[in-house]
DOMARNU-707439 format. One line per field, with one value per residue (C-alpha): residue in one letter; residue number from 0; x, y, z. Coordinates in nm, 3 decimals. Example, Ala and Ser with C-alpha at 12.3 -4.5 7.8 and 13.67 -1.06 7.14 Angstrom:
// residues 2
rest A / S
nr 0 / 1
x 1.230 / 1.367
y -0.450 / -0.106
z 0.780 / 0.714
// end
This chain:
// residues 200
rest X / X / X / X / X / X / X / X / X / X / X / X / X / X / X / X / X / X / X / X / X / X / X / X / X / X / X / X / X / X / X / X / X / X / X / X / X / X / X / X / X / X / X / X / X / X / X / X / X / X / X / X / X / X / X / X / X / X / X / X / X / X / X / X / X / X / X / X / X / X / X / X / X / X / X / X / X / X / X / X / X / X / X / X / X / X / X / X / X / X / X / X / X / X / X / X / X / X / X / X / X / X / X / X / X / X / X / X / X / X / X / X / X / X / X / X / X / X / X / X / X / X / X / X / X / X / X / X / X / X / X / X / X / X / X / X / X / X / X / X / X / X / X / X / X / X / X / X / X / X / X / X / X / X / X / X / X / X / X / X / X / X / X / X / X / X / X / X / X / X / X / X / X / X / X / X / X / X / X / X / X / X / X / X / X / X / X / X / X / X / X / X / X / X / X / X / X / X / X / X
nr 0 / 1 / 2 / 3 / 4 / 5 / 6 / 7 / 8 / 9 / 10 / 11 / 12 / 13 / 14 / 15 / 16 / 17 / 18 / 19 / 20 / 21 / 22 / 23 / 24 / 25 / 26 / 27 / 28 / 29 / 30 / 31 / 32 / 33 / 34 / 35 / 36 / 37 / 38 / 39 / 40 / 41 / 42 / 43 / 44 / 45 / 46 / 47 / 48 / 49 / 50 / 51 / 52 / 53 / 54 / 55 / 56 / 57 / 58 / 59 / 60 / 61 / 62 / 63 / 64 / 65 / 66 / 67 / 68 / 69 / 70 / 71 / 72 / 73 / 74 / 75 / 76 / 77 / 78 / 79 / 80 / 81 / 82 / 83 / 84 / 85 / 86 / 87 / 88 / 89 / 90 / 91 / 92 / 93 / 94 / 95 / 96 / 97 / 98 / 99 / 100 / 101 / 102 / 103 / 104 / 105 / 106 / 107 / 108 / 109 / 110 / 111 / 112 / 113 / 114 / 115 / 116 / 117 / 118 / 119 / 120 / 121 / 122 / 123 / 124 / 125 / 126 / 127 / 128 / 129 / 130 / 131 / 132 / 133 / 134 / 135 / 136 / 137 / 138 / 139 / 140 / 141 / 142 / 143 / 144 / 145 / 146 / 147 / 148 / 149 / 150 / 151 / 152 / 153 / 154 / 155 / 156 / 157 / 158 / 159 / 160 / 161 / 162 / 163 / 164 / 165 / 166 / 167 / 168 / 169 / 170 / 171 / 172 / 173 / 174 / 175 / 176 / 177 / 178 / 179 / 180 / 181 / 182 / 183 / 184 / 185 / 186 / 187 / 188 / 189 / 190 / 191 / 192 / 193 / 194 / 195 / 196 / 197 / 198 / 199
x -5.217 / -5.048 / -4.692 / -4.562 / -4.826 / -4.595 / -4.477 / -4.088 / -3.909 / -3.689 / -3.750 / -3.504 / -3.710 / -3.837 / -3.753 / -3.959 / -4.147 / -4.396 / -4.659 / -4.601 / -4.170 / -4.282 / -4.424 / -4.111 / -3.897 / -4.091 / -4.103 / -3.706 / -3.726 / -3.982 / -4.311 / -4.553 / -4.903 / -5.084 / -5.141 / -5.508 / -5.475 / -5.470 / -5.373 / -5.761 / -5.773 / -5.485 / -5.596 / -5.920 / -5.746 / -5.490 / -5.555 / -5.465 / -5.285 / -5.013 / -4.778 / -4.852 / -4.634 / -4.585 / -4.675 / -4.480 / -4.664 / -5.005 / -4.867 / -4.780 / -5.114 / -5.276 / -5.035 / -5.101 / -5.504 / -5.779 / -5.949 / -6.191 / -6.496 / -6.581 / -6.460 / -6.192 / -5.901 / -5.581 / -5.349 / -4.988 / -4.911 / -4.591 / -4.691 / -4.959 / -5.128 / -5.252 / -5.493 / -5.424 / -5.814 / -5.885 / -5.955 / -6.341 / -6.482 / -6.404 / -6.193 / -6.017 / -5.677 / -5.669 / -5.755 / -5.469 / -5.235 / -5.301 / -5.215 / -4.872 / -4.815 / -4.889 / -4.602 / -4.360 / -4.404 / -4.378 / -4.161 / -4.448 / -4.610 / -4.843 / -5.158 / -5.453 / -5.543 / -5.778 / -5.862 / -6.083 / -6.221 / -6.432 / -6.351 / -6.628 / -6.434 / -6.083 / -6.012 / -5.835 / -5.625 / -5.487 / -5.300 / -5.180 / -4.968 / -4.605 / -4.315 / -4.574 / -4.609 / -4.902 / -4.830 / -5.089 / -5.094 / -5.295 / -5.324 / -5.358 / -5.699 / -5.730 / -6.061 / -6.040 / -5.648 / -5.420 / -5.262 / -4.851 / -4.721 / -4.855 / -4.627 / -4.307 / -4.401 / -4.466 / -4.136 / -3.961 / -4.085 / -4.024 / -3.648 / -3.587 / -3.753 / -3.663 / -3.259 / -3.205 / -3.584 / -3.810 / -4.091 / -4.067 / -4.263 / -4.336 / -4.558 / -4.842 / -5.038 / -5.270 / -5.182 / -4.872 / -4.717 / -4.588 / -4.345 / -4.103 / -3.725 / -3.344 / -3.216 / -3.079 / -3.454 / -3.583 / -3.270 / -3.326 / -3.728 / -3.704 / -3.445 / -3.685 / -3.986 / -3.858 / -4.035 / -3.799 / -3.898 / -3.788 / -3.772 / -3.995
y -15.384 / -15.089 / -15.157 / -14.917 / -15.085 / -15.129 / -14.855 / -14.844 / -14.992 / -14.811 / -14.425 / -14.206 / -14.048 / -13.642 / -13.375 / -13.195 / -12.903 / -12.687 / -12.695 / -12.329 / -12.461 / -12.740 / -12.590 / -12.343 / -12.606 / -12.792 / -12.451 / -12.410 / -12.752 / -12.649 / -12.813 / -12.499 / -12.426 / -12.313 / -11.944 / -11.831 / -12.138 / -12.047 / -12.189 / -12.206 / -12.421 / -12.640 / -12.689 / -12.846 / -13.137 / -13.098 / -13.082 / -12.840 / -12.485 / -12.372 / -12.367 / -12.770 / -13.050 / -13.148 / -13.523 / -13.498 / -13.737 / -13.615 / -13.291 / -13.397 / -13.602 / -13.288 / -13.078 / -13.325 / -13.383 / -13.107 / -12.796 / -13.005 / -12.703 / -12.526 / -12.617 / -12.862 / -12.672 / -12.891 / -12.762 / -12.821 / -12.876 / -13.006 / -13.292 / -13.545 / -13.805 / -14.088 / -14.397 / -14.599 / -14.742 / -14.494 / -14.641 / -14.739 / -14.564 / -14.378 / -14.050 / -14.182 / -14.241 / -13.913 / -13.743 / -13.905 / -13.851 / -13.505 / -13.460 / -13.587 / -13.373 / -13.078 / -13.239 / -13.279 / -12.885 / -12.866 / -13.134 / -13.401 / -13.182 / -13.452 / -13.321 / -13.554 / -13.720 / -14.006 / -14.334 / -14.610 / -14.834 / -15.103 / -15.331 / -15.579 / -15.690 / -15.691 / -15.352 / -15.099 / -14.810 / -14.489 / -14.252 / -13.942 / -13.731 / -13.620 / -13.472 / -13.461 / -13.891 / -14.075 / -14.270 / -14.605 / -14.803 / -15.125 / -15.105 / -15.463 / -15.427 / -15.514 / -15.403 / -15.066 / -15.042 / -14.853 / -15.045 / -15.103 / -15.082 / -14.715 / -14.583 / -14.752 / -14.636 / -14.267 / -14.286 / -14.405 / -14.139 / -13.847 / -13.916 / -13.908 / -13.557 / -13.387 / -13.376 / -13.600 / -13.521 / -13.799 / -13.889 / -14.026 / -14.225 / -14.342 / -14.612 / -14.558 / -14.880 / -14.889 / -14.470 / -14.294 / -13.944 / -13.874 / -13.601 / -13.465 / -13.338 / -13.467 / -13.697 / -13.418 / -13.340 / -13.685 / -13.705 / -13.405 / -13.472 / -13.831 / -13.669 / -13.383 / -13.588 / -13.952 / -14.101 / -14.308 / -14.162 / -14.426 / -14.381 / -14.725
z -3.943 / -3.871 / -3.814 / -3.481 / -3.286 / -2.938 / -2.698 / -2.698 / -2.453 / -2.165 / -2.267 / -2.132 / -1.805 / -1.962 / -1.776 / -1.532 / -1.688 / -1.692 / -2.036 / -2.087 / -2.051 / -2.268 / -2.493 / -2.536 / -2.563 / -2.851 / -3.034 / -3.019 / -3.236 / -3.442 / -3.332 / -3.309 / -3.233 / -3.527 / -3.553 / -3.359 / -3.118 / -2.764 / -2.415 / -2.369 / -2.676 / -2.551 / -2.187 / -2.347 / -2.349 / -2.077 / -1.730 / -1.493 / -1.657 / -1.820 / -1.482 / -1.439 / -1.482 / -1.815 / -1.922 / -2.244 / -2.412 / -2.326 / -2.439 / -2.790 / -2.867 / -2.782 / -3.027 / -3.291 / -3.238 / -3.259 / -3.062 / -2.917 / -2.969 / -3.280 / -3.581 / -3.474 / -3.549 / -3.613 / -3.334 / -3.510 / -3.854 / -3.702 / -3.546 / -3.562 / -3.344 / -3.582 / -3.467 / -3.738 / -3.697 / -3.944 / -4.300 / -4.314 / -4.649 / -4.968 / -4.900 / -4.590 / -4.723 / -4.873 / -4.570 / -4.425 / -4.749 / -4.676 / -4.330 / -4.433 / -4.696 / -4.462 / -4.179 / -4.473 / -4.558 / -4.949 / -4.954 / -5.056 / -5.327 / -5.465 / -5.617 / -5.772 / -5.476 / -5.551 / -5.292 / -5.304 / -4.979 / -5.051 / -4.703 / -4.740 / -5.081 / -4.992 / -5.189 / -5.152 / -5.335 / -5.339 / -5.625 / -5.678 / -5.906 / -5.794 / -6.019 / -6.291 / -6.309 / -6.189 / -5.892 / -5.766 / -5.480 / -5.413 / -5.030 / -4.775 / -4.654 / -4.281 / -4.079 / -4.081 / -4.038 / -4.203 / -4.427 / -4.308 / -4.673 / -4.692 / -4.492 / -4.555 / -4.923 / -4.830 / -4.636 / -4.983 / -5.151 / -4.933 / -4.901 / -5.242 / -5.207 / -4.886 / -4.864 / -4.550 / -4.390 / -4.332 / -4.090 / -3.749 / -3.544 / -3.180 / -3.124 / -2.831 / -2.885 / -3.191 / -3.221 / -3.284 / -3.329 / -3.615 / -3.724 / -3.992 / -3.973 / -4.013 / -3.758 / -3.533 / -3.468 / -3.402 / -3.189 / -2.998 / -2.964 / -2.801 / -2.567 / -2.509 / -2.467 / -2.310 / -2.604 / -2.874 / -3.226 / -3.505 / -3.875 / -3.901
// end
């Protein structure tokens, strides 16, 4: 089972902005909208307009999710909200390999991606080629949950690759948020937000 599967405890109380202030805020940190997404898209999933009170972590599940019309545009390459009931068939670790390689921003530079998902015998894998060397995985299969070793794994490898960057995580129940940066950013984002981002 996923391992961040509890909300932190005691967050520091966010302050009271606006999601256009919000928004300006999380920018100045470097968690962006992707280029062609507009309020419009945003306030899909939001209610009210850009002038209302921020929830700050409504806010950021949004950033991290989809345009919710269309194609399904992700909204932030920065940031990403993760249900880790994700992992039923073939393909689906990749898919999620991927979206971490995009928040680690060339960092991650795996190519190769192959996965297999067999959860009705106990089997699972993933592997992938990084720094030229074949890298494999034998994943815990649990229902369809991500399996907890993957990430403490991907965490190894990126900071032996990203000069003091690594992800970060805060635990909503059985879905997080999950971002990249230095400690000075995960700092500065739970501080922002009210919600306490942890290596692990």
């Amino acid at each position: 089972m996923w391992p961040f599967s509890r909300r932190s405890k005691d967050p520091t109380p966010a302050a009271a902005v606006s999601v256009r202030q919000a928004l300006e805020q999380l920018a100045a940190l470097g968690i962006r909208r992707r280029d062609g997404i507009s309020d419009d898209d945003l306030l899909l999933s939001l209610a009210g307009t850009m002038d209302s009170r921020a929830d700050w972590a409504s806010l950021l599940c949004v950033l991290g999710g989809e345009v919710e019309r269309g194609e399904f545009q992700r909204i932030s390459d920065d940031i990403w909200h993760l249900d880790a009931e994700c992992i039923e068939d073939e393909g689906d670790y990749v898919r999620v390999l991927e979206r971490f390689v995009i928040l680690a921003k060339g960092r991650l530079p795996l190519t190769d991606l192959r996965d297999q998902v067999d959860i009705e015998n106990d089997s699972a894998w993933v592997q992938f080629t990084l720094d030229g060397q074949p890298v494999h995985w034998d994943l815990e299969v649990s229902d369809d949950w991500l399996a907890p070793e993957f990430y403490t794994q991907l965490q190894e490898l990126v900071a032996a690759h990203a000069g003091g960057k690594k992800f970060f995580v805060v635990a909503l129940g059985q879905d997080s948020l999950i971002c990249f940066g230095d400690a000075a950013m995960k700092e500065a984002l739970s501080k922002l937000s009210g919600l306490n981002f942890e290596w692990e």
